[in-house]
C-alpha positions as CSV (number, residue, x, y, z in Angstrom):
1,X,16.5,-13.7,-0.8
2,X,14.0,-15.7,-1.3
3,X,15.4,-14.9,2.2
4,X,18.2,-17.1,2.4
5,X,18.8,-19.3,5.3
6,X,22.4,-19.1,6.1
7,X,23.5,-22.5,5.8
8,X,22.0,-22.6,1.8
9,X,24.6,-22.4,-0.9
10,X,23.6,-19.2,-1.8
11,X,21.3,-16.9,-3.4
12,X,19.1,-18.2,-5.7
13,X,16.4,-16.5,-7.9
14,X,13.2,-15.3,-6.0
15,X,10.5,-17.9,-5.5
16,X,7.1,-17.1,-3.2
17,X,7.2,-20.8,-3.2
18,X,10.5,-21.6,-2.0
19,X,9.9,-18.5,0.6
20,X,7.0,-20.8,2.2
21,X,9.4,-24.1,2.1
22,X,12.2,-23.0,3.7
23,X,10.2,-20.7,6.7
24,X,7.1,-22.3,7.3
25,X,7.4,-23.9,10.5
26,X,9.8,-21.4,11.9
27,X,9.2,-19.4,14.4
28,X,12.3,-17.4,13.5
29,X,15.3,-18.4,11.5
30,X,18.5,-16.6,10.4
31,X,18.8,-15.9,6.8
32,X,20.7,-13.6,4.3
33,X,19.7,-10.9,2.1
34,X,22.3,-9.4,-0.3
35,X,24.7,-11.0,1.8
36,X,23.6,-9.3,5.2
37,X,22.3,-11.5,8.4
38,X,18.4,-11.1,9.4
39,X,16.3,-13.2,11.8
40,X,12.8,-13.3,9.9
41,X,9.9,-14.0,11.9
42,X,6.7,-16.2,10.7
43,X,4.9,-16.3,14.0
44,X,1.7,-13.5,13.7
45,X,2.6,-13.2,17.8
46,X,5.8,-12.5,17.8
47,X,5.2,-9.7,14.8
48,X,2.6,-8.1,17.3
49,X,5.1,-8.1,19.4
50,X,7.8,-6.1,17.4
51,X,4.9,-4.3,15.9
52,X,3.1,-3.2,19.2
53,X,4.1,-4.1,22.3
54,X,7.8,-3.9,21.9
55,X,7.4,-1.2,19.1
56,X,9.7,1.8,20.3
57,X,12.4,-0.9,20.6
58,X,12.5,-1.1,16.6
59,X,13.6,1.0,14.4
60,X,13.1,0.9,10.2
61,X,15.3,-1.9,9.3
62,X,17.8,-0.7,6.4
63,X,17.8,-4.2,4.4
64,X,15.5,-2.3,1.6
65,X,16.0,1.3,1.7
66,X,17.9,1.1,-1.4
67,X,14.7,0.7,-2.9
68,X,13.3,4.1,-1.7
69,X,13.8,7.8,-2.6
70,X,11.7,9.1,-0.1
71,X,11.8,11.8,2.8
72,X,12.9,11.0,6.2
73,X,11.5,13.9,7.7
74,X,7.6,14.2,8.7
75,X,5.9,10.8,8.5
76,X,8.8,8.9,7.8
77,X,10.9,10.4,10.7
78,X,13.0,7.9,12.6
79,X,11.7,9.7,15.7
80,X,8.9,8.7,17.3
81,X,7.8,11.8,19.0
82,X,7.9,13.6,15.0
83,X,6.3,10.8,13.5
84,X,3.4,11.0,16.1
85,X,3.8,14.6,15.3
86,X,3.1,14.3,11.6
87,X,0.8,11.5,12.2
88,X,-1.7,13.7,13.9
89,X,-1.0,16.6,10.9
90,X,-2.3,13.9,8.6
91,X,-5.3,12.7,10.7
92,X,-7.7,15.4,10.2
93,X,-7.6,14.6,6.3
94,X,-7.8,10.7,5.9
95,X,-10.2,10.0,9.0
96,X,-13.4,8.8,8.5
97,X,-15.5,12.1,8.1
98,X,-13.3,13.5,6.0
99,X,-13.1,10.3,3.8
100,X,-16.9,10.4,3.5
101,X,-16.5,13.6,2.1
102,X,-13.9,12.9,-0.3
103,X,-16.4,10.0,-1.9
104,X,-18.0,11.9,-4.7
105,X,-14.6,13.0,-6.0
106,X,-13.4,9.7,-6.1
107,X,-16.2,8.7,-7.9
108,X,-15.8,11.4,-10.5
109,X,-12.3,10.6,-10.9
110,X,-12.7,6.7,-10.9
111,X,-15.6,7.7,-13.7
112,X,-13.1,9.6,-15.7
113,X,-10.9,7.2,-15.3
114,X,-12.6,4.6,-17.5
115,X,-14.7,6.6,-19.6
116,X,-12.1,6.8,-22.5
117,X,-11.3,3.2,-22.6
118,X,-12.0,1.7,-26.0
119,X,-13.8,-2.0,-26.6
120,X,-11.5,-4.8,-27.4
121,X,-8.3,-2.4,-26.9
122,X,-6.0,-3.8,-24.6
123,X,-4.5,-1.6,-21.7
124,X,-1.8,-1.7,-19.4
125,X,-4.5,-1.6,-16.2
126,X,-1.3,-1.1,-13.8
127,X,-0.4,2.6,-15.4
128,X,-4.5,3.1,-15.5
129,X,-5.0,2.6,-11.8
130,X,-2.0,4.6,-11.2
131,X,-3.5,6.8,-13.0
132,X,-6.7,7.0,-11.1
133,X,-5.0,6.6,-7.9
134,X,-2.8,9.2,-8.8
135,X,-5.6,11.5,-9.5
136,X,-7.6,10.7,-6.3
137,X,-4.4,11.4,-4.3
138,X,-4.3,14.9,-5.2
139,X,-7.4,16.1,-5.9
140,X,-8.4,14.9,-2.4
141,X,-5.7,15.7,0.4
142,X,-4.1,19.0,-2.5
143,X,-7.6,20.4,-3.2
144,X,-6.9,23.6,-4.1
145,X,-4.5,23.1,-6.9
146,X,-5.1,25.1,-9.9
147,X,-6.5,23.0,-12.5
148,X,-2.9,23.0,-15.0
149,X,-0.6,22.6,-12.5
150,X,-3.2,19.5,-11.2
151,X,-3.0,18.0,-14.2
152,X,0.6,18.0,-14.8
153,X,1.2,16.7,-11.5
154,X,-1.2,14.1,-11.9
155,X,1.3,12.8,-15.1
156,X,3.8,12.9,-13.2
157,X,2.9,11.4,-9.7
158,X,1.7,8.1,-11.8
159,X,4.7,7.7,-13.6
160,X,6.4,8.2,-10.4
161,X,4.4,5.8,-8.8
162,X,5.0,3.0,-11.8
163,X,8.4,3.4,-11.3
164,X,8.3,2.9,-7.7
165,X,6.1,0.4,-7.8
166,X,8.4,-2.3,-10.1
167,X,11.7,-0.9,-8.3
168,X,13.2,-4.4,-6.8
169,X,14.0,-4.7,-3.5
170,X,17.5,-7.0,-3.5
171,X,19.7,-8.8,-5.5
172,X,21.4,-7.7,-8.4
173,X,18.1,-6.8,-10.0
174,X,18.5,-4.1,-7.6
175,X,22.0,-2.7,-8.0
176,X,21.0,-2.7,-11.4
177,X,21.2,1.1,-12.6
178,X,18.6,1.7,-15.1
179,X,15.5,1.1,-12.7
180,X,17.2,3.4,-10.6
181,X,18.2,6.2,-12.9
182,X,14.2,5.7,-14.0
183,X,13.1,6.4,-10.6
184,X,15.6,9.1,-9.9
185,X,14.0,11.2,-13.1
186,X,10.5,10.3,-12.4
187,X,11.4,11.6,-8.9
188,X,13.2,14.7,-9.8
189,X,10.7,16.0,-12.7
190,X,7.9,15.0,-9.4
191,X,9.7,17.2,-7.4
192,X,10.5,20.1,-9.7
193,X,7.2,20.5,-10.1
194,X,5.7,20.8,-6.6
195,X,8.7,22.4,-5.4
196,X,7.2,25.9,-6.2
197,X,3.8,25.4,-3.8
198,X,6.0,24.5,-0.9
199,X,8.1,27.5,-1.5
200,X,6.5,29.7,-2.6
201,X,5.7,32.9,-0.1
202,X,1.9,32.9,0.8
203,X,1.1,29.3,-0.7
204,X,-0.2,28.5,3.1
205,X,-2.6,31.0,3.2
206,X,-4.3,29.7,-0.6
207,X,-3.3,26.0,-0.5
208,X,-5.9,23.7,1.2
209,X,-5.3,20.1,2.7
210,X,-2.1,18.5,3.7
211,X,0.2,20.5,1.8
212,X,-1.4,23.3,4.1
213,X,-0.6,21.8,7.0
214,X,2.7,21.1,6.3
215,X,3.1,24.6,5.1
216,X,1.4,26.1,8.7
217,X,3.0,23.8,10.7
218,X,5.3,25.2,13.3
219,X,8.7,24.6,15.3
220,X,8.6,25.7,18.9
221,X,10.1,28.9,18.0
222,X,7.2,29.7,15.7
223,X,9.3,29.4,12.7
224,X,8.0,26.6,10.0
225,X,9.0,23.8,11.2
226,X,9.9,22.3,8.0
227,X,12.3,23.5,5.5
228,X,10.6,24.1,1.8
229,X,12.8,21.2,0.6
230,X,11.8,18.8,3.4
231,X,8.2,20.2,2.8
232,X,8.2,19.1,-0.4
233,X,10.0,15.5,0.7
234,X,7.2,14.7,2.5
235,X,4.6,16.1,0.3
236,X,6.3,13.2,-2.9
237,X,6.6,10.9,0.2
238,X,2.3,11.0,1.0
239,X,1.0,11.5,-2.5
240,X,3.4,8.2,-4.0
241,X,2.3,6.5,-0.8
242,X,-1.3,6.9,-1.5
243,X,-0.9,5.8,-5.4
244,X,1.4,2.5,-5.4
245,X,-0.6,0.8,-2.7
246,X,-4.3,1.6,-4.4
247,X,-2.8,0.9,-8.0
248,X,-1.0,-2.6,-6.9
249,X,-4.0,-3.7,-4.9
250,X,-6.1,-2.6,-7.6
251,X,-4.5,-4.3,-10.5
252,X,-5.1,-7.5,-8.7
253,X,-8.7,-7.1,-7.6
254,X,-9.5,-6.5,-11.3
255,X,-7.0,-9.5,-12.6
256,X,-9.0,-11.9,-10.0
257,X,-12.1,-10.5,-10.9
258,X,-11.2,-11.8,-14.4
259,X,-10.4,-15.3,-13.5
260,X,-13.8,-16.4,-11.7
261,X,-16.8,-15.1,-13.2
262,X,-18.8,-16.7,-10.0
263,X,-16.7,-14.0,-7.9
264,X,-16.9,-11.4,-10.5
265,X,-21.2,-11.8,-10.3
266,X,-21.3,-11.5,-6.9
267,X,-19.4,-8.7,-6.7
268,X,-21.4,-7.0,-9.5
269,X,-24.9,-8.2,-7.2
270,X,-23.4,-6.4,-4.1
271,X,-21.9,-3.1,-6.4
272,X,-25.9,-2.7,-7.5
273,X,-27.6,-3.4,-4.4
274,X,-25.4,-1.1,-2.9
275,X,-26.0,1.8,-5.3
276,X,-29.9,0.9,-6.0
277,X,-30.4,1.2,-2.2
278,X,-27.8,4.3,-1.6
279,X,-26.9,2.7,1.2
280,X,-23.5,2.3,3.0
281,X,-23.7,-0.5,5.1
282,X,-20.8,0.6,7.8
283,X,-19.7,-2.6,8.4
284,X,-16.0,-1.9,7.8
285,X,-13.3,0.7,6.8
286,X,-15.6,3.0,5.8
287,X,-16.7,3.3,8.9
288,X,-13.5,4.2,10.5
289,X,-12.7,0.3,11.4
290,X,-11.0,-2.8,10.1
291,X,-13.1,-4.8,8.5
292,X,-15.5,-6.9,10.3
293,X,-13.8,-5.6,13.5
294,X,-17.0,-4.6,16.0
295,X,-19.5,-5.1,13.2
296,X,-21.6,-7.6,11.8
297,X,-20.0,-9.5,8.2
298,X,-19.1,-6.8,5.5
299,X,-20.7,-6.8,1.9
300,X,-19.4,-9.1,-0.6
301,X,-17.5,-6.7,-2.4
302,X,-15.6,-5.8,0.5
303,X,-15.0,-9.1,1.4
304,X,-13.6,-9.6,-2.0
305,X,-11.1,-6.5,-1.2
306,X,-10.2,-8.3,2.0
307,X,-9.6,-11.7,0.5
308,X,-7.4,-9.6,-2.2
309,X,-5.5,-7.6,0.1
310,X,-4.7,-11.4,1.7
311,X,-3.5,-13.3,-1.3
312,X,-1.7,-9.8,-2.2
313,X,-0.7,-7.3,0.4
314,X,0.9,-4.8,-1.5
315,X,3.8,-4.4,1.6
316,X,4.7,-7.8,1.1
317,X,7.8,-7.5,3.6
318,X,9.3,-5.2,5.8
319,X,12.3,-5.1,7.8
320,X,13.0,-3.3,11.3
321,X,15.9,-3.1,13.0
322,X,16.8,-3.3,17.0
323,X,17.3,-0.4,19.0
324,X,18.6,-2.3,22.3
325,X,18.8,-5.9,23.1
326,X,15.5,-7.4,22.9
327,X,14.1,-11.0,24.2
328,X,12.0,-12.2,20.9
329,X,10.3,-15.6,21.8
330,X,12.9,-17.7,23.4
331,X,15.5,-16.0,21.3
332,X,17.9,-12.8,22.7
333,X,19.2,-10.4,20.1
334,X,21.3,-7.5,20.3
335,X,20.8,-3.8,19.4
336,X,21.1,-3.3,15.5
337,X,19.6,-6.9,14.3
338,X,17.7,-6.7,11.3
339,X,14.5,-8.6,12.1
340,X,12.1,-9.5,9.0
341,X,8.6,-10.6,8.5
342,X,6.3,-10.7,5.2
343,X,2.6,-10.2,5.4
344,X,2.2,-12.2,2.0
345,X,3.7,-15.2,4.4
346,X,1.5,-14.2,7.8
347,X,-1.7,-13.8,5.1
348,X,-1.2,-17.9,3.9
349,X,-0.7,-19.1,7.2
350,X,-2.5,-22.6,6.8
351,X,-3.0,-22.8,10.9
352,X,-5.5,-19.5,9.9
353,X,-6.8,-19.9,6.8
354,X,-7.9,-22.6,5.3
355,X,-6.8,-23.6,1.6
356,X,-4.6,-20.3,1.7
357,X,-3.8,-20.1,-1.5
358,X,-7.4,-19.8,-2.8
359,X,-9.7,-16.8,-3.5
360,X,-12.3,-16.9,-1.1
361,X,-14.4,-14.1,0.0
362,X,-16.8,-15.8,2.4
363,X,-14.1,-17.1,4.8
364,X,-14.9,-13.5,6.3
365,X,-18.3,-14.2,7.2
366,X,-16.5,-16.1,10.2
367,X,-13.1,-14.7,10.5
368,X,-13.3,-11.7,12.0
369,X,-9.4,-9.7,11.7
370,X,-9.1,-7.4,15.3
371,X,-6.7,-5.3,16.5
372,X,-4.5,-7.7,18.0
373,X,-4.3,-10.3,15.3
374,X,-1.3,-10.0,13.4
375,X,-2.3,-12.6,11.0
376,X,-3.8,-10.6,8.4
377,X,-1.9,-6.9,8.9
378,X,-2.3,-5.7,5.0
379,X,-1.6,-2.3,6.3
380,X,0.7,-2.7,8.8
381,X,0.0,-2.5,12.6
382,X,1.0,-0.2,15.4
383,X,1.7,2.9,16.4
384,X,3.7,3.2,12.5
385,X,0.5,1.6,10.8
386,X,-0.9,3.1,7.8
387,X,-2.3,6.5,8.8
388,X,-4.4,5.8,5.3
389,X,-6.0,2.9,6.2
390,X,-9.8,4.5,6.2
391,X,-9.0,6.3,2.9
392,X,-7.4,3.7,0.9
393,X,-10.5,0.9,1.8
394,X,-13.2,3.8,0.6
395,X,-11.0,4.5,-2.5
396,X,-10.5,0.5,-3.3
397,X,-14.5,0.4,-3.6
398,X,-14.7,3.4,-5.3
399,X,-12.4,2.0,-8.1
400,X,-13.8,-1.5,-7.9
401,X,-17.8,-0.5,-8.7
402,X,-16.4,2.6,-11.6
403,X,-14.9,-0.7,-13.4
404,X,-17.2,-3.5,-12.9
405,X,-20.2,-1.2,-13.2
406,X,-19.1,-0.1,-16.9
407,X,-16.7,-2.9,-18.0
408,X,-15.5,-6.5,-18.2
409,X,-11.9,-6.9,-18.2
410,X,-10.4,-9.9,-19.5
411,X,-7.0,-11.3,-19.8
412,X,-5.1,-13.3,-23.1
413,X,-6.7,-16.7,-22.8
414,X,-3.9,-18.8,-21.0
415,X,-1.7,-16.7,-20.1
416,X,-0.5,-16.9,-16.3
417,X,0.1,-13.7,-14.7
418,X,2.7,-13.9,-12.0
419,X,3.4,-12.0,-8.9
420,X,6.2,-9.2,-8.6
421,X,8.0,-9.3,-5.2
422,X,9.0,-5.2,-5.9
423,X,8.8,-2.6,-3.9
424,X,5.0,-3.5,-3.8
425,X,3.7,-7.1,-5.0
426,X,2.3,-6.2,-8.3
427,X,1.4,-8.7,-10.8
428,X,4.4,-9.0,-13.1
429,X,3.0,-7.8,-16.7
430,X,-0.8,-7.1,-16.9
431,X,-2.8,-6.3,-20.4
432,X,-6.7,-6.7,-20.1
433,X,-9.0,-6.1,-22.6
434,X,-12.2,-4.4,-21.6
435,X,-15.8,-4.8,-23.1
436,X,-18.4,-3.0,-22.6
437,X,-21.0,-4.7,-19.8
């Protein structure tokens, strides 16, 4: 990988560039990662396919599991019937109502955020948005954590989420042991600290949000239907899921921001028009839909998100694997083929967007992403989508107007920032300096 195809020599060192050269154009080719055959897909159709209408003939591909330490119980059960399950557990706390009540704690949060951040002192903004993100996380679906154990677990869910984040995916880098042994203790000091609340006798009947669900929830016989361990598996599993996705997407949206001050003002004239009005225009995710889908054109600042989630979708590739034989364009393959597809490749499709590889914001005033379009899928699709989807949007925004409102961000003049292909594609190293607006 840079997936490679299997006639190539061998494996060379990542490029997003060389990704592009040697799929574009391919409907599906055969390559090799760490040494393992996949068929990787580039055609936004036939990912709809195995996303949707062939779904429950997929299962989660194994290629990058390595990279994980998560729970495979609860949402991340191989089984479809306990994933739909813990899906519906989940709903009542990220849909749209219960996101629009969450708002004002994000904004506190986002506000606290920032507030310490000193003029013309440079700061890692990765480890500050998982900081924030962090915080959101468990303040919102946790709510009824007592303040000192809140506040430890925020420490720790963001280094947790850090270390997650730059985990690679393949290679050597990979097999490498220290970013492993770093995750493993950020995971296990995590863990040791929530393990009481799912344990504990009586924590369902004081604990509010999803760590009360989980802690109600119920096997057939009436016992809990999770063990405390897994309870606590899946709790880690939500709260890191919620905090690498907002802190990657983040880190970018505020890098770009950096780059063109024509984007950066309009963004700023949307983020006060927005908040001198009080309105909220419901013209996308906040409103319980993708963006633009069944609405008129979202607010620039949204369609600045969009366009970053594009260039940058923090699940940059993803790998299922075949539960039967399956017919996949013109192409049979048999049970257990790892199939492949990268959202960072669908997003820079030059048959859909034009100039791909440039920040644009307006091309969603005419392109309007549905449903059935697997061409821009920055949070998956399917009936194994991101249950989050709602939440994460109104917490992007959130985040986006704390900083521009207060501060302008800057970067060390001529200095490229490059992209991480990780566990999420975050920008390699970031320091920006802020200044007060």
């Amino acid at each position: 990988m840079a997936p490679t195809p299997r006639d190539a020599g061998g494996p060379a060192p990542f490029r997003f560039s060389r990704m592009e050269r040697d799929l574009r154009g391919h409907r599906l080719r055969t390559v090799s990662v760490d040494g393992m055959p996949a068929e990787f897909v580039t055609d936004p159709a036939l990912v709809r396919r195995i996303l949707v209408k062939d779904g429950k003939h997929y299962g989660k591909g194994e290629l990058f599991q390595k990279a994980r330490i998560l729970s495979r119980a609860g949402l991340l059960a191989p089984d479809d019937t306990l994933h739909r399950h813990y899906r519906r557990l989940a709903h009542p706390y990220l849909r749209t109502t219960a996101v629009t009540g969450h708002t004002p704690l994000m904004q506190d949060i986002a506000r606290s955020t920032v507030a310490p951040w000193q003029p013309g002192r440079p700061l890692d903004i990765q480890a500050e948005m998982c900081r924030a993100a962090s915080g959101i996380a468990l303040s919102t679906l946790f709510d009824t954590l007592p303040e000192e154990t809140s506040g430890a677990l925020g420490e720790h869910l963001a280094a947790l989420s850090w270390e997650m984040i730059r985990k690679p995916l393949y290679g050597t880098a990979a097999r490498s042991p220290q970013p492993a042994r770093r995750l493993a203790r950020a995971f296990t000091a995590f863990r040791a600290l929530l393990a009481p609340l799912a344990g504990r006798p009586g924590t369902a009947h004081t604990t509010a949000g999803y760590l009360s669900a989980l802690l109600n929830d119920t096997g057939p016989d009436a016992t809990t239907a999770l063990d405390a361990g897994q309870i606590c598996d899946e709790a880690v599993m939500m709260l890191t899921a919620a905090t690498v996705t907002t802190a990657s997407v983040m880190s970018w949206a505020l890098y770009l921001l950096a780059q063109d001050p024509l984007v950066e003002e309009k963004v700023l004239k949307d983020l006060a028009h927005t908040e001198s009005t009080g309105t909220d225009t419901g013209t996308g995710p906040a409103a319980g839909a993708r963006p633009g889908h069944g609405h008129g054109p979202p607010g620039y600042a949204l369609r600045f998100l969009m366009e970053v989630l594009r260039l940058y979708p923090p699940v940059w590739i993803t790998c299922r694997k075949t539960l039967t034989p399956v017919t996949l364009g013109e192409h049979t393959l048999p049970a257990d083929t790892h199939v492949m597809f990268s959202s960072y490749l669908l997003h820079r499709d030059p048959d859909r967007y034009h100039d791909p590889h440039r920040l644009d914001p307006d091309r969603w005033l005419t392109l309007r992403p549905t449903a059935q379009d697997a061409s821009y899928i920055p949070f998956g699709a399917g009936a194994r989508g991101c249950v989050g989807e709602t939440f994460a949007w109104r917490e992007l925004e959130t985040l986006l107007g704390a900083v521009a409102r207060e501060w302008r961000l800057s970067t060390e003049p001529g200095r490229r920032v490059r992209a991480a292909p990780h566990t999420t594609l975050h920008p390699q190293r970031l320091l920006m300096t802020p200044e007060p607006r």
